[in-house]
Backbone as a printed PyTorch tensor [residue, N CA C, xyz], in Angstrom:
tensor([[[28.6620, 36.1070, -7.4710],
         [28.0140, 35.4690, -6.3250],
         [26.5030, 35.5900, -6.4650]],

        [[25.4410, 34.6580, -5.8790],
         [24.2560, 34.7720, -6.0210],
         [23.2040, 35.2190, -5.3220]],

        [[22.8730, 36.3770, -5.6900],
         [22.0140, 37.1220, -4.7330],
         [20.9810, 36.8660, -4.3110]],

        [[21.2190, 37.0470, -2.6790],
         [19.9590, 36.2430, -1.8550],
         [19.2660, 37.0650, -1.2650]],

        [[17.8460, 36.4590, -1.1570],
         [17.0070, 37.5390, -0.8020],
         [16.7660, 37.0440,  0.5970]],

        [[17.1230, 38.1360,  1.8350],
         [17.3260, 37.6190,  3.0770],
         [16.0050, 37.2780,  3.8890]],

        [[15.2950, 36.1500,  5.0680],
         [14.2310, 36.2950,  5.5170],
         [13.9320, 36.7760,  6.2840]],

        [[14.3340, 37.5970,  6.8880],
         [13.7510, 38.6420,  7.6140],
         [13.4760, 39.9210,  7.5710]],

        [[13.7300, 40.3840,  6.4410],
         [13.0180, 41.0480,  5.7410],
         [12.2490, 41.0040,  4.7780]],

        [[12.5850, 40.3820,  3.9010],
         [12.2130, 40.3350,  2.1370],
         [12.8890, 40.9250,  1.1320]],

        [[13.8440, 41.8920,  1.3500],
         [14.6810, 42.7890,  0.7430],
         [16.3630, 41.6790,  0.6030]],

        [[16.7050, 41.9690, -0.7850],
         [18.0570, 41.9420, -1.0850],
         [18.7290, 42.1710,  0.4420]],

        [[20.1260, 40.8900,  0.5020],
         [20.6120, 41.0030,  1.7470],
         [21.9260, 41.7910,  1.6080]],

        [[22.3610, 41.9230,  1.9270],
         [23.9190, 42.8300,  1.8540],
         [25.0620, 41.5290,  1.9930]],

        [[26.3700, 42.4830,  1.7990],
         [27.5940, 42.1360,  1.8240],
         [28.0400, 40.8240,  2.6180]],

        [[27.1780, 41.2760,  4.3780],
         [27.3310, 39.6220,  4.9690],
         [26.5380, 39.0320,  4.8020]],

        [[25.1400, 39.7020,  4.5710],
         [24.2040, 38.0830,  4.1110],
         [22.9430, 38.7700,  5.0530]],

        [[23.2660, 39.9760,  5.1390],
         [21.8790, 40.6170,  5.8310],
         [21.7400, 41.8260,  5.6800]],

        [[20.3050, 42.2800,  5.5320],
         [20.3000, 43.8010,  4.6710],
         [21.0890, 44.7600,  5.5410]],

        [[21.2180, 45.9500,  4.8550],
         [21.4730, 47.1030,  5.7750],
         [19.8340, 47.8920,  6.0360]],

        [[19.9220, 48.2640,  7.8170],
         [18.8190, 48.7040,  7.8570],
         [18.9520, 49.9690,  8.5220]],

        [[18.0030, 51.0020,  8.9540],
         [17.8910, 52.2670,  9.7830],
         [18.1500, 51.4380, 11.1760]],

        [[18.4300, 52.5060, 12.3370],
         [18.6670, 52.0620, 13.0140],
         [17.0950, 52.0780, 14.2130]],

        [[16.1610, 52.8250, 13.4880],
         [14.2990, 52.5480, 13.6370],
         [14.1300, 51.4870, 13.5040]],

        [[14.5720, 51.2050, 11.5860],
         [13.5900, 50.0540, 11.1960],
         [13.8820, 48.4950, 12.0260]],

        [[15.6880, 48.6280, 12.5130],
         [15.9520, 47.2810, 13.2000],
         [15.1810, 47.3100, 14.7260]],

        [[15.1620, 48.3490, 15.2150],
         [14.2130, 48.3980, 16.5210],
         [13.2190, 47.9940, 16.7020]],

        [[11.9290, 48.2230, 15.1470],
         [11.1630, 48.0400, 14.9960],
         [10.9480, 46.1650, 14.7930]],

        [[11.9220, 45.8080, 13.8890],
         [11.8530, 44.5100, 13.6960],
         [12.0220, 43.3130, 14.9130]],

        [[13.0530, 43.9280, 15.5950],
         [13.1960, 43.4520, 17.3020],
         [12.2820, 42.9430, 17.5780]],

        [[11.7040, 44.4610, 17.9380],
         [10.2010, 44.4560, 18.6300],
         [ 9.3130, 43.3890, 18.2200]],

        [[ 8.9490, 43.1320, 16.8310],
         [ 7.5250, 42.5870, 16.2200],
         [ 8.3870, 41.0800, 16.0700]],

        [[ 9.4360, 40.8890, 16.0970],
         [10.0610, 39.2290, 16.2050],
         [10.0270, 38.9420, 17.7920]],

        [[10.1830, 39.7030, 18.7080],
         [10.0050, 39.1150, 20.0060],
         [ 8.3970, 38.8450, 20.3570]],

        [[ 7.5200, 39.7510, 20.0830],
         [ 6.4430, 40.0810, 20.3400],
         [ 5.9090, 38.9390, 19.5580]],

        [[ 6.0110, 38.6400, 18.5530],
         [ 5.4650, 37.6880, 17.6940],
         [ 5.9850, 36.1440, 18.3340]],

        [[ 7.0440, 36.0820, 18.6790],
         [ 7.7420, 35.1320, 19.0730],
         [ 7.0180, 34.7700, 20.4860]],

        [[ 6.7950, 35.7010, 21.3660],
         [ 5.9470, 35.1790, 22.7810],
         [ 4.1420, 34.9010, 22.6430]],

        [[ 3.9720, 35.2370, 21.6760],
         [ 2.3770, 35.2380, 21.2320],
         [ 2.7040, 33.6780, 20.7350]],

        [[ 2.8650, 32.9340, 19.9740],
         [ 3.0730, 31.9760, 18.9580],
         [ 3.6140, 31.1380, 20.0080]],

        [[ 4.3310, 31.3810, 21.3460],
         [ 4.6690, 29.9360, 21.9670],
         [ 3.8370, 29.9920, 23.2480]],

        [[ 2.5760, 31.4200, 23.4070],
         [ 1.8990, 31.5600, 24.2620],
         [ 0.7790, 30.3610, 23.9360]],

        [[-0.0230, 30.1310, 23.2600],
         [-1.2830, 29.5960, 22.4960],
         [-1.0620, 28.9450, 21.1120]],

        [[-2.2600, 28.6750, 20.6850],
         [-1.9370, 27.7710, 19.6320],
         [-1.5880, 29.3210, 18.1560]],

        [[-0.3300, 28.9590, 17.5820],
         [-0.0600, 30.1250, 16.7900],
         [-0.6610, 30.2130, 15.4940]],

        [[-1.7700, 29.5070, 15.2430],
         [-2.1190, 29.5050, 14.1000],
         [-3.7000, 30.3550, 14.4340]],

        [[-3.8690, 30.8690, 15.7060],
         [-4.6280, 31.5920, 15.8030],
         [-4.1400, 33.1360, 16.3360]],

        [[-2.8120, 33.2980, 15.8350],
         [-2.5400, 34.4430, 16.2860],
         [-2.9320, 35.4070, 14.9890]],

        [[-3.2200, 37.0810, 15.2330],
         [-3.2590, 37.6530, 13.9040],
         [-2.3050, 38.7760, 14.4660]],

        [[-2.3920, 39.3780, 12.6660],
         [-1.5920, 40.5070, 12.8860],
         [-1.6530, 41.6420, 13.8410]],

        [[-3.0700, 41.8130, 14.1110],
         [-2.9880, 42.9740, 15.1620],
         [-3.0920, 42.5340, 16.5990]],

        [[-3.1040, 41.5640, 16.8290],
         [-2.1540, 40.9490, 17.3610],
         [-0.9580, 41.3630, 17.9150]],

        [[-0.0070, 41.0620, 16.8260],
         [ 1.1600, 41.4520, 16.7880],
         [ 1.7470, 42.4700, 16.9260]],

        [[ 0.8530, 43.4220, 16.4530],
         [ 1.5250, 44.9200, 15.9620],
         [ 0.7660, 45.7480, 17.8100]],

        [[-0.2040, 44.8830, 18.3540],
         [-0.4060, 45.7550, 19.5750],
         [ 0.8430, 45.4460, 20.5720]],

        [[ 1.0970, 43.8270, 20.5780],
         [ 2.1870, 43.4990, 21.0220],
         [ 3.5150, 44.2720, 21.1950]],

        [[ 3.7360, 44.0860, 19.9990],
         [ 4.9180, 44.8500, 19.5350],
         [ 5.0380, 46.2580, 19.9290]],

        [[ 4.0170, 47.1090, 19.8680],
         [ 3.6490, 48.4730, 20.1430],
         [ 3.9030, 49.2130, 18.8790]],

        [[ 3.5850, 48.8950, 17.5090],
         [ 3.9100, 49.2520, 16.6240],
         [ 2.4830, 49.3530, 15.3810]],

        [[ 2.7470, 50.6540, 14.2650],
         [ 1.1510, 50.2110, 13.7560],
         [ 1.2300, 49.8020, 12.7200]],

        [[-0.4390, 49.2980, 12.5270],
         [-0.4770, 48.1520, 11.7070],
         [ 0.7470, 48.6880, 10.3730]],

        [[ 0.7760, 49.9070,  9.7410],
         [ 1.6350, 50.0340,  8.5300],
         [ 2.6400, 50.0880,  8.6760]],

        [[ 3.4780, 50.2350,  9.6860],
         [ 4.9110, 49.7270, 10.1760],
         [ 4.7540, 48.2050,  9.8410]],

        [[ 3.8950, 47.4670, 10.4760],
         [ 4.0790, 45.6020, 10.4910],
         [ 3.7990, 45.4560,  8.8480]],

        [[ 2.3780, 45.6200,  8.2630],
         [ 2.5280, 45.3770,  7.1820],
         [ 3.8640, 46.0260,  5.9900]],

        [[ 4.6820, 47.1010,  6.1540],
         [ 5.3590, 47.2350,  5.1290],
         [ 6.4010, 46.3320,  5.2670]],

        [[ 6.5530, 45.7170,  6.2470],
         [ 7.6920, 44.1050,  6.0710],
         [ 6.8440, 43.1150,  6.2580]],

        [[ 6.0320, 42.6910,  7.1320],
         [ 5.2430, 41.5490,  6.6580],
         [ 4.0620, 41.3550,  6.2400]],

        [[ 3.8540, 40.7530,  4.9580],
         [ 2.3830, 40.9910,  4.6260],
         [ 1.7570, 40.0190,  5.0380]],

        [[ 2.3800, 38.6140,  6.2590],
         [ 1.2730, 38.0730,  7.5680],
         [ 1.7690, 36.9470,  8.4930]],

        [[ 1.1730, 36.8870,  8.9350],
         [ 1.6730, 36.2000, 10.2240],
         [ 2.3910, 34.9490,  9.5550]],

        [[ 2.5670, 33.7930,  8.8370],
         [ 3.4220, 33.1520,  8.2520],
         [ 4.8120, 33.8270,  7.8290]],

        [[ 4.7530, 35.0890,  7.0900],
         [ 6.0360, 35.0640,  6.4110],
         [ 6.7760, 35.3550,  8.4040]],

        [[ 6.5680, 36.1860,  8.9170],
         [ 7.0470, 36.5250, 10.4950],
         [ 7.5310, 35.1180, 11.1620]],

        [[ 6.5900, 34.3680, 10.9810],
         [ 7.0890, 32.9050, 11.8480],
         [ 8.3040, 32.4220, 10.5720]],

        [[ 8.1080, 32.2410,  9.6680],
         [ 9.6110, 32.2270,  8.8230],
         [11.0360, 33.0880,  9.1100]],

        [[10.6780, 34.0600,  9.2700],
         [11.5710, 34.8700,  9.7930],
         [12.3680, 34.6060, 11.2920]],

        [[11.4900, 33.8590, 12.2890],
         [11.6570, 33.4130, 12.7030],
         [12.8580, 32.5360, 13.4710]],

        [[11.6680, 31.4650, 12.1640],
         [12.7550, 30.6120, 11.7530],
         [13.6980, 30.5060, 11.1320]],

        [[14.1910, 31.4680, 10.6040],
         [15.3300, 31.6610,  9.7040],
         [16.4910, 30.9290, 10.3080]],

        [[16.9390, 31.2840, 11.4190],
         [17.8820, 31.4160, 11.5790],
         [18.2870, 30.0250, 12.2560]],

        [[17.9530, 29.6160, 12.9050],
         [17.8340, 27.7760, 12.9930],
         [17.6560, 26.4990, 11.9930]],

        [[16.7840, 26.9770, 11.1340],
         [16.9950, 26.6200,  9.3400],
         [18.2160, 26.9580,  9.0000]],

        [[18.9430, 28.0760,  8.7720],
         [20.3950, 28.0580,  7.9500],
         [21.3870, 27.4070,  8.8300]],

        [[21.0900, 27.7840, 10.2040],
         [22.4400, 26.7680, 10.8890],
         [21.8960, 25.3790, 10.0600]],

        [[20.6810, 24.1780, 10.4690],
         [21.2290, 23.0890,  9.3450],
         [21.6340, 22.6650,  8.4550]],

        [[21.2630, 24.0310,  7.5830],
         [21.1430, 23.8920,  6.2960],
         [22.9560, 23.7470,  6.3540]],

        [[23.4470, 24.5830,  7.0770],
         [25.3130, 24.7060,  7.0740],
         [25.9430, 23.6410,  7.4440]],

        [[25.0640, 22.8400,  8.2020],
         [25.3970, 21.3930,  8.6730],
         [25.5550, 20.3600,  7.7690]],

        [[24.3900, 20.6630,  6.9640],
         [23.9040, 19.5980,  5.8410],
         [25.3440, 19.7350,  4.8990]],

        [[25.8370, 21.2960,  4.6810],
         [26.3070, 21.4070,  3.1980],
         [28.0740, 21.1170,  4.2040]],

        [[28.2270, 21.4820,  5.3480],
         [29.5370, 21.7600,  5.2850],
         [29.7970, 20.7700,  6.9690]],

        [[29.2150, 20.2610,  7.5820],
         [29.1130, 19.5100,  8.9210],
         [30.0340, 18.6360,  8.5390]],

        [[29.9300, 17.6260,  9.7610],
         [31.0400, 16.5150, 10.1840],
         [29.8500, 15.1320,  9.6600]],

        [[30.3880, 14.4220,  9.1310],
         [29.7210, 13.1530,  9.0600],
         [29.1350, 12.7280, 10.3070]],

        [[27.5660, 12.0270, 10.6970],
         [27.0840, 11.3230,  9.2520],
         [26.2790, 12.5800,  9.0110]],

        [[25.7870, 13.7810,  9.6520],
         [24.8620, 14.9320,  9.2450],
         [25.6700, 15.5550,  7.7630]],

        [[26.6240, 15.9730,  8.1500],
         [27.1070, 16.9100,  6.5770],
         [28.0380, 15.3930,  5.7820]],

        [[28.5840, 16.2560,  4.5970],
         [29.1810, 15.4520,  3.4380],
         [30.2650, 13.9120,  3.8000]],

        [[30.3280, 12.5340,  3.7690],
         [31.0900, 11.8000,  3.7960],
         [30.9380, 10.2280,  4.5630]],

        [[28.9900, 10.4810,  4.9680],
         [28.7610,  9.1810,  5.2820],
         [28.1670,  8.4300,  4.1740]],

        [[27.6600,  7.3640,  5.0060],
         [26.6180,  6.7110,  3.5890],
         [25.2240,  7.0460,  3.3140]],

        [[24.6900,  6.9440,  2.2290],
         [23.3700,  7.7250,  2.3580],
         [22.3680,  7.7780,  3.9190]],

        [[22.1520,  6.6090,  3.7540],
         [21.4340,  5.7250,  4.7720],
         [21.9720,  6.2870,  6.5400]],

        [[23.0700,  6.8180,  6.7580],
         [23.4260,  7.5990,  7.9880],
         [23.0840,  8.7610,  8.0780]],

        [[23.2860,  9.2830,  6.6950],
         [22.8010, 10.8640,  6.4890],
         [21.2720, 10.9690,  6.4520]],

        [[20.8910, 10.3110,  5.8750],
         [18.9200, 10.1560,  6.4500],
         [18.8640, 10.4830,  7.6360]],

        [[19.2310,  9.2910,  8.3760],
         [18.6580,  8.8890,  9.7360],
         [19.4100, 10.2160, 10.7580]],

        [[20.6860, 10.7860, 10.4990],
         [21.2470, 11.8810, 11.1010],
         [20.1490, 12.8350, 10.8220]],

        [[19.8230, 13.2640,  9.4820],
         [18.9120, 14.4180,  9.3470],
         [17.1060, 13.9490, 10.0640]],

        [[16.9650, 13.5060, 10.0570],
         [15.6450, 12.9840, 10.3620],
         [16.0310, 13.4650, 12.4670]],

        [[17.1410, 12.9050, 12.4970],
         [17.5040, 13.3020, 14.0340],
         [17.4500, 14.9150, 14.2720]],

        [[17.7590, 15.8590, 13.3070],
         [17.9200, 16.9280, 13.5050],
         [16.9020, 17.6540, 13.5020]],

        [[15.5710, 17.2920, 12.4170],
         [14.8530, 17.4480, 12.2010],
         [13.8440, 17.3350, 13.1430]],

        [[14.1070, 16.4770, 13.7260],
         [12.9200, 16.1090, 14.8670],
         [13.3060, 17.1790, 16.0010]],

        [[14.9880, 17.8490, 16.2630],
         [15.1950, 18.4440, 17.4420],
         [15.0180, 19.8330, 17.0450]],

        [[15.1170, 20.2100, 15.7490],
         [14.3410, 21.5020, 15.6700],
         [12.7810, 21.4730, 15.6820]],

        [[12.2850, 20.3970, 15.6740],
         [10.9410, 20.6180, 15.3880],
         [10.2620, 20.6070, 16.9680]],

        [[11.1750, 19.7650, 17.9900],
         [10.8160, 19.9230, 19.2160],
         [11.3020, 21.2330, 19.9150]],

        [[12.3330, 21.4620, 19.7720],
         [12.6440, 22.9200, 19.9530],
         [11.6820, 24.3280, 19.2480]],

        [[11.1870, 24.4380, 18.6760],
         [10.4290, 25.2590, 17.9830],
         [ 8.7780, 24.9970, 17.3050]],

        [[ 8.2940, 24.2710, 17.8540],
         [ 6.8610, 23.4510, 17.1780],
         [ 6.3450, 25.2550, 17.1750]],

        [[ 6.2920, 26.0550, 17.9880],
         [ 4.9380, 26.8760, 18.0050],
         [ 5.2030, 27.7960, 16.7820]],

        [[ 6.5940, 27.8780, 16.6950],
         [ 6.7340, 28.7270, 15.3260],
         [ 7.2910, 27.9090, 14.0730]],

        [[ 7.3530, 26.2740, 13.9030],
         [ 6.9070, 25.5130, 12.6820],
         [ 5.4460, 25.5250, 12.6800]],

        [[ 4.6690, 25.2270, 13.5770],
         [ 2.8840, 25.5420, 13.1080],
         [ 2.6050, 27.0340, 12.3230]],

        [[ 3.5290, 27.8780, 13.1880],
         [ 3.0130, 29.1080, 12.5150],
         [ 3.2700, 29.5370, 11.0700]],

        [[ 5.0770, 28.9960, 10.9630],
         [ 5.2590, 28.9680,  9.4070],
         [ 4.1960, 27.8310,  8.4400]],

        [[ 4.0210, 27.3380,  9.1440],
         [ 3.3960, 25.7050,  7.7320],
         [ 1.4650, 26.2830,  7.9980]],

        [[ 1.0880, 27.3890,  8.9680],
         [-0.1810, 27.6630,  8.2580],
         [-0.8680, 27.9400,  6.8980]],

        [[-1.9480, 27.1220,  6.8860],
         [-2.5420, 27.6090,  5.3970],
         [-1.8890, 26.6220,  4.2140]],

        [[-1.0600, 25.7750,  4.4950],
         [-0.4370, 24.9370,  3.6790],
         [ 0.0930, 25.3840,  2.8500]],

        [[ 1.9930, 26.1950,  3.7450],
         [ 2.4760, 26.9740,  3.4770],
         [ 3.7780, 26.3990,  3.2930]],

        [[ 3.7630, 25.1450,  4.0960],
         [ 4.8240, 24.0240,  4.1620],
         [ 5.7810, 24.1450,  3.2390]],

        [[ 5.0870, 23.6140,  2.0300],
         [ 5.4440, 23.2460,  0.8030],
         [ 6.0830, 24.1420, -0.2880]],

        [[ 5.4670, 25.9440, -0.5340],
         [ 6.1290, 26.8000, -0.7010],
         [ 7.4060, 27.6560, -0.3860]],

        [[ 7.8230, 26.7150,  1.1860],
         [ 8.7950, 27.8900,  1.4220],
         [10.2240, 27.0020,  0.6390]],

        [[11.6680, 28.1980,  1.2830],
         [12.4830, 27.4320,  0.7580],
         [12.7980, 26.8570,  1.5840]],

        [[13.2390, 26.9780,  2.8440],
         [13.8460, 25.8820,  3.2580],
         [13.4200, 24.6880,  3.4540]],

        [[11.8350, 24.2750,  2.9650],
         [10.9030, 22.5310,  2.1390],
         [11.8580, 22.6220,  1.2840]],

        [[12.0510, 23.2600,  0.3450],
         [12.7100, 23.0880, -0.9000],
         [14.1520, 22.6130, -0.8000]],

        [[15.0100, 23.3150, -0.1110],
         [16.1410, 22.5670,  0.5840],
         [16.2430, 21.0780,  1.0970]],

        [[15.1710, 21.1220,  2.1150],
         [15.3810, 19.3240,  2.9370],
         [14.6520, 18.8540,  1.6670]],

        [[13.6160, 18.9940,  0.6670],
         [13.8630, 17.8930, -0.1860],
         [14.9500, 17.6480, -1.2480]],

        [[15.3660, 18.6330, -1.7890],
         [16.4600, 18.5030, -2.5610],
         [17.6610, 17.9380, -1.8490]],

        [[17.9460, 17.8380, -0.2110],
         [18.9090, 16.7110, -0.0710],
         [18.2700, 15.7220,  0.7170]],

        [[17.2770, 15.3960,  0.7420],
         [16.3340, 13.6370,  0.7470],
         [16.6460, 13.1990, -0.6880]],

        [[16.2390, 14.3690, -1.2770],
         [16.2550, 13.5340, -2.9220],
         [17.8600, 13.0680, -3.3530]],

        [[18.8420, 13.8160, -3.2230],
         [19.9880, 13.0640, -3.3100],
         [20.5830, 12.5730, -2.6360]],

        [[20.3330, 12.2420, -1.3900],
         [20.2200, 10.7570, -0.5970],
         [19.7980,  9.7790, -1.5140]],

        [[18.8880, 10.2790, -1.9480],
         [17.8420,  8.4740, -2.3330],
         [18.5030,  8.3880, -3.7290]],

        [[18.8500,  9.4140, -4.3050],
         [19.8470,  9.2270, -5.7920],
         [20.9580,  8.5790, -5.3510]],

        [[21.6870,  8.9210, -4.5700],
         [22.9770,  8.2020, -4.3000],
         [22.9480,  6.6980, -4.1240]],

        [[21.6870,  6.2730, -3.3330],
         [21.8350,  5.2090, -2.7560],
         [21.0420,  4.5900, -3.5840]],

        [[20.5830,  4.6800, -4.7390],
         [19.9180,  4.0530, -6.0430],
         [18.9470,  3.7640, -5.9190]],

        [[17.8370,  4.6760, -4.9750],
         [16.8040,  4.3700, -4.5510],
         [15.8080,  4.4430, -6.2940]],

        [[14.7860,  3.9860, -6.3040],
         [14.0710,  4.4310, -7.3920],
         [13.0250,  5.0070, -7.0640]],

        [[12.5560,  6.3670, -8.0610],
         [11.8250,  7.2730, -7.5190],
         [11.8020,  8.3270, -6.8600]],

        [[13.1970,  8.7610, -6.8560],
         [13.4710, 10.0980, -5.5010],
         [12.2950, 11.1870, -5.7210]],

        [[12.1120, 11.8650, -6.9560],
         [11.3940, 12.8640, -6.9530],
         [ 9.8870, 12.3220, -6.3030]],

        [[ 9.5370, 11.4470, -6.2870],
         [ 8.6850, 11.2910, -5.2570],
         [ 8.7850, 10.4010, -3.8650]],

        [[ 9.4140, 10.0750, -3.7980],
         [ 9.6820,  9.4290, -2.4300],
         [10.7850, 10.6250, -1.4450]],

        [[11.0690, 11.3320, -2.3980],
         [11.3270, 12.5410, -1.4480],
         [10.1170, 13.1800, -0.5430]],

        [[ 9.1230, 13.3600, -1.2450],
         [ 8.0190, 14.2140, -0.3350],
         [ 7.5820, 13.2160,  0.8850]],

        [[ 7.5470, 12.1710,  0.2220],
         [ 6.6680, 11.1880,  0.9930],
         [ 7.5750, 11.3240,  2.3970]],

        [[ 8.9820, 10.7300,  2.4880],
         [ 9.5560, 11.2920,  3.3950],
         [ 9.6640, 12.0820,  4.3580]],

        [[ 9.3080, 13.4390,  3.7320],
         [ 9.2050, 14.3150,  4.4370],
         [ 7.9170, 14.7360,  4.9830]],

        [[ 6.7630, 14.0290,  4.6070],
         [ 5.8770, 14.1880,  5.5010],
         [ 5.6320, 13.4790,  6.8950]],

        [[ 6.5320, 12.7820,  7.3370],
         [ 6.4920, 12.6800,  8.7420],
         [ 6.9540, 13.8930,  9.4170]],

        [[ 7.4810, 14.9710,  9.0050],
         [ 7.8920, 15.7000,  9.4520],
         [ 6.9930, 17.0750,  9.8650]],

        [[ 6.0250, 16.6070,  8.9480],
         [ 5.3270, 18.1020,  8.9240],
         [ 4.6620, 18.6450, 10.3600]],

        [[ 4.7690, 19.9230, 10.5990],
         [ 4.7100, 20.4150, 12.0040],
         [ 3.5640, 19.8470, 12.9570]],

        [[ 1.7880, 19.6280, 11.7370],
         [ 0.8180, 18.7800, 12.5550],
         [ 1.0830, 17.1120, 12.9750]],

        [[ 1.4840, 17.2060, 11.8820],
         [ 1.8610, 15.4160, 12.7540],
         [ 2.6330, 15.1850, 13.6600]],

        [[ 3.8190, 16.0030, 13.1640],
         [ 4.7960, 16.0380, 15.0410],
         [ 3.6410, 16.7420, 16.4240]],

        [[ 3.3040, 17.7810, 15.8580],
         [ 2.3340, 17.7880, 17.3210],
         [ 1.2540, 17.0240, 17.3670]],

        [[ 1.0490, 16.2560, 16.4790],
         [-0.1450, 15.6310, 17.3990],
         [ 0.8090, 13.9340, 17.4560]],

        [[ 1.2820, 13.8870, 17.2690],
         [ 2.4010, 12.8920, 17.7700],
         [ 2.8470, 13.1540, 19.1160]],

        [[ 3.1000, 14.3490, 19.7040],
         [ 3.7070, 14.2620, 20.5720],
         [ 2.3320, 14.6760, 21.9520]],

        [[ 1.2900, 15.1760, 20.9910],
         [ 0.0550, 14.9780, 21.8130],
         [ 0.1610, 13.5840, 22.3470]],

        [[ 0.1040, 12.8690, 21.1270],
         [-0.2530, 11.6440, 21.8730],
         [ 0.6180, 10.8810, 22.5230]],

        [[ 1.4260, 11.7160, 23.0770],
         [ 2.4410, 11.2980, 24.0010],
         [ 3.8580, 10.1400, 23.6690]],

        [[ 3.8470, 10.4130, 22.4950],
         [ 4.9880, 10.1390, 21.7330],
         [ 6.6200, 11.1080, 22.2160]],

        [[ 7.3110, 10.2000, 22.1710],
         [ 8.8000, 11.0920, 22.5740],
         [ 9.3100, 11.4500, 21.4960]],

        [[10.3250, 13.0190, 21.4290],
         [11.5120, 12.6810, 20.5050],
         [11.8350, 11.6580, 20.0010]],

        [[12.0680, 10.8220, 21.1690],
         [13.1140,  9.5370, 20.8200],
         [12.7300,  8.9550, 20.2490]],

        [[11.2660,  8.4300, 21.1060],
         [10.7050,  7.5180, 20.0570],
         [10.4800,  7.5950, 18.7240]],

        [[10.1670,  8.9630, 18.2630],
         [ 9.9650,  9.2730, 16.9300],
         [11.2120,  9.0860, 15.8380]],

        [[12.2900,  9.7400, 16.4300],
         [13.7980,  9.6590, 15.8300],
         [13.7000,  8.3590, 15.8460]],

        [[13.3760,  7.4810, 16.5840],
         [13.8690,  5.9200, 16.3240],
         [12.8380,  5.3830, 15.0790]],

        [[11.7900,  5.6660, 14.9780],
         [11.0720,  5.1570, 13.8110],
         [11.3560,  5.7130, 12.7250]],

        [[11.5770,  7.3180, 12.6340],
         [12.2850,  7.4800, 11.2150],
         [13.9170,  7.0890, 10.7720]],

        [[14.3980,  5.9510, 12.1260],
         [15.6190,  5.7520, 11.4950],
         [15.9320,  4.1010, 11.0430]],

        [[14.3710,  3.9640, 11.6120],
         [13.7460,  2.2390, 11.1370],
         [13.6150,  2.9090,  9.4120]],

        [[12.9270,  3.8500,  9.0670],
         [12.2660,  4.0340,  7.8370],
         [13.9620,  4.5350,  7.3320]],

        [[14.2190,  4.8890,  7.3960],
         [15.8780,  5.7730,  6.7000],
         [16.3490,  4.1220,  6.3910]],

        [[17.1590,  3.5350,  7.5630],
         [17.4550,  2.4640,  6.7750],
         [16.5410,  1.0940,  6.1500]],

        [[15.9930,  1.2860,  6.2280],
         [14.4140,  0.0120,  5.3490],
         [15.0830,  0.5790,  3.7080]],

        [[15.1900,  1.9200,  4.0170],
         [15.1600,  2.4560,  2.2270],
         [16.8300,  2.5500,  2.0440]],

        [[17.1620,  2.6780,  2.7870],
         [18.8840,  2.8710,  2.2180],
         [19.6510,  2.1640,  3.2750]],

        [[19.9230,  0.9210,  3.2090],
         [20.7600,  0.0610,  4.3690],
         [22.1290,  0.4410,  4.1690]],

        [[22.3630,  0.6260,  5.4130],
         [24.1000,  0.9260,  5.3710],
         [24.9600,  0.1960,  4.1710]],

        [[25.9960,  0.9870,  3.7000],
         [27.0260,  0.8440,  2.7700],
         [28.0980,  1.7970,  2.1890]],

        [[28.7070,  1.5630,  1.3430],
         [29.8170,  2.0580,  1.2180],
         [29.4240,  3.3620,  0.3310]],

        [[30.1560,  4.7080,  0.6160],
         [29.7680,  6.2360,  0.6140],
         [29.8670,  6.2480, -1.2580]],

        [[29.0150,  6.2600, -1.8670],
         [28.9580,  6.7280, -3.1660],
         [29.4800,  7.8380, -3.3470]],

        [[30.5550,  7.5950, -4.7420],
         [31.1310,  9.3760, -5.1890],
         [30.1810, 10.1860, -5.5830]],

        [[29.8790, 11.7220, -5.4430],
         [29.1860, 12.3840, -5.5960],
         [29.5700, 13.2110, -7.4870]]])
């Protein structure tokens, strides 16, 4: 089996898929994920810092730094856990989100999902994608690797780059200042599902 390195810590995960910890160090982590978590949807989170956090939390700075070395990897952590539920959607869901529609449904489904985590959580996607951090993590690496075989399936030409392109409607500043400018969910889901099918018009489910 392939060993994963879990995000909320940084450490090798255990047996179910999450480290074993002291029963301090999980107290401690509580603490600096809630604390971090009400700072980041208090104000804009890309001006939050670590000490910050660690006064928040009630914890010192070398407690916070020996698991996070900064306020990004924490908002990942975060997010962890709303990232793998899709990601479980993507790999194992009910059509058209998981395996057995046509490309072109599975776009426009993910682009739907995408937009409701991103409205559900904007203060801690700004906080992960600070510093143009977007692009390094894994779970970018995930939603493009299944944009990109979307657009393989459906014989798009070009996936390895029309994957990114894609996915930059998504990125956390443009949804907020999209929705600054008083843009809806909806409305947004409806234009990336104008763009989903423009590139992959409904048809019959290619074998994988």
């Amino acid at each position: 089996m392939e060993r994963r390195t879990d995000l909320l810590s940084g450490h090798p995960a255990g047996a179910e898929g999450r480290p074993r910890e002291r029963a301090d160090a999980a107290r401690n982590r509580t603490k600096v994920l809630d604390a971090a978590a009400a700072l980041f949807a208090a104000g804009d989170p890309r001006a939050v810092t670590m000490d910050d956090i660690a006064k928040a939390a009630g914890v010192g700075r070398g407690t916070l730094y020996r698991r996070y070395p900064d306020t990004t990897s924490i908002a990942l952590a975060l997010l962890d856990e709303h990232e793998r539920r899709l990601q479980g959607e993507l790999l194992r869901g009910a059509p058209p989100l998981g395996p057995g529609a046509p490309p072109g449904d599975r776009l426009a489904a993910f682009y739907a999902a995408m937009v409701d985590l991103l409205d559900a959580h904007i203060p801690l996607v700004l906080g992960a994608e600070a510093g143009g951090a977007r692009l390094t993590t894994g779970a970018y690496g995930f939603w493009r690797a299944h944009v990109r075989m979307l657009l393989a399936e459906g014989g798009v030409p070009g996936p390895d780059v029309l994957a990114d392109a894609l996915l930059a409607p998504l990125a956390s500043e443009v949804y907020s200042h999209q929705r600054g400018q008083g843009r809806t969910p909806a409305e947004i889901t409806a234009a990336l599902t104008t763009l989903a099918r423009a590139l992959l018009p409904e048809g019959p489910v290619r074998p994988t």
